[in-house]
C-alpha positions in Angstrom: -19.4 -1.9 -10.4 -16.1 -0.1 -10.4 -12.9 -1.7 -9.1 -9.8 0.8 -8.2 -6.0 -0.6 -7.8 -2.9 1.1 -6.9 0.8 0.4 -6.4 2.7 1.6 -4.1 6.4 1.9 -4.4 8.3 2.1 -0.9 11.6 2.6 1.0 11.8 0.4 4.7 14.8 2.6 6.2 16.9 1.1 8.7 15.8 -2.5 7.6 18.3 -4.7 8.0 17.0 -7.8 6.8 14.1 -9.3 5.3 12.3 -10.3 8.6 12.5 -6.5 9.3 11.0 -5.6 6.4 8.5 -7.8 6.4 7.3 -6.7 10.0 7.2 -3.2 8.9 5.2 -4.4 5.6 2.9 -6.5 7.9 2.1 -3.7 10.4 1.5 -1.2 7.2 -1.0 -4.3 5.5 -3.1 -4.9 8.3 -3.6 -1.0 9.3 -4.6 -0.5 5.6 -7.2 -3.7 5.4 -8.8 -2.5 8.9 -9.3 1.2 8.5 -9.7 1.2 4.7 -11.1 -2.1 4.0 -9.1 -2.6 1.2 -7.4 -5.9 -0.4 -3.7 -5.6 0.0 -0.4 -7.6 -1.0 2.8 -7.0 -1.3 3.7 -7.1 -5.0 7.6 -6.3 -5.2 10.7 -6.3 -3.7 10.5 -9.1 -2.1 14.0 -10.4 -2.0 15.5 -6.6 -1.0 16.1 -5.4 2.2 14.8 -1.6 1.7 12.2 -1.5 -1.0 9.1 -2.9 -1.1 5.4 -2.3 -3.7 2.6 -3.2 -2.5 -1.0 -3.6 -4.3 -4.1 -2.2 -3.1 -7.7 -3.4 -4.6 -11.3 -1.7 -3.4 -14.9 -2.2 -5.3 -16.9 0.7 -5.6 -20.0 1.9 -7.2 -18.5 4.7 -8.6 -15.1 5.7 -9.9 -14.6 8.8 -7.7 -15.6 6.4 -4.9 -12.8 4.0 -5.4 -9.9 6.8 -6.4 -11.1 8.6 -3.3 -10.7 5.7 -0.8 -7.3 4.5 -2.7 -5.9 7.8 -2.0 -7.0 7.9 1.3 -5.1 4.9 1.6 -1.7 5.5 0.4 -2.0 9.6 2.8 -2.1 6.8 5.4 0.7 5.1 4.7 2.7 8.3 4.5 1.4 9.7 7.6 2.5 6.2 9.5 5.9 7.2 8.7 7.2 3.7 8.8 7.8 3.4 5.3 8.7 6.6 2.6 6.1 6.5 -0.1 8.3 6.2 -3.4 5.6 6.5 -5.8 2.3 5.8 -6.5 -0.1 4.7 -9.3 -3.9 4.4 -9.2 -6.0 3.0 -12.2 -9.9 3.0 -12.6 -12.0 0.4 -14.8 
């Protein structure tokens, strides 16, 4: 068993309160856990208007399994355009 975690860093433009962002970071959650299967969270930022993390978890039976789905992942969240994708970091064990 293999279990893959990333953090993603991003920037909610336009936001103009925490309701907003959390809408935005709601929409982007339940995409991700519906196409991807994926455990997600938001893990930062929560008291800002504009920045956000949020922590994605997958099992897999092999490592390039779960780095290959957790990329997948965060390409999404770029291509939703509703947040910019900071940065990211993916870790294997």
């Amino acid at each position: 068993m293999v279990v893959g975690a990333a953090r993603v860093s991003l920037q909610v433009h336009g936001s103009q309160s925490l309701k907003a962002k959390r809408g935005v970071l709601r929409s982007i959650t339940r995409r991700l856990q519906n196409r991807f299967n994926l455990s997600v969270a938001e893990v930062g930022g929560q008291g800002t208007w504009q920045s956000a993390e949020i922590g994605l978890a997958t099992v897999a039976n092999e490592a390039v399994t779960a780095r290959r789905r957790l990329e997948k992942a965060i390409a999404f969240v770029e291509d939703l355009h509703l947040a910019e994708v900071l940065g990211q970091e993916v870790e294997i064990w």
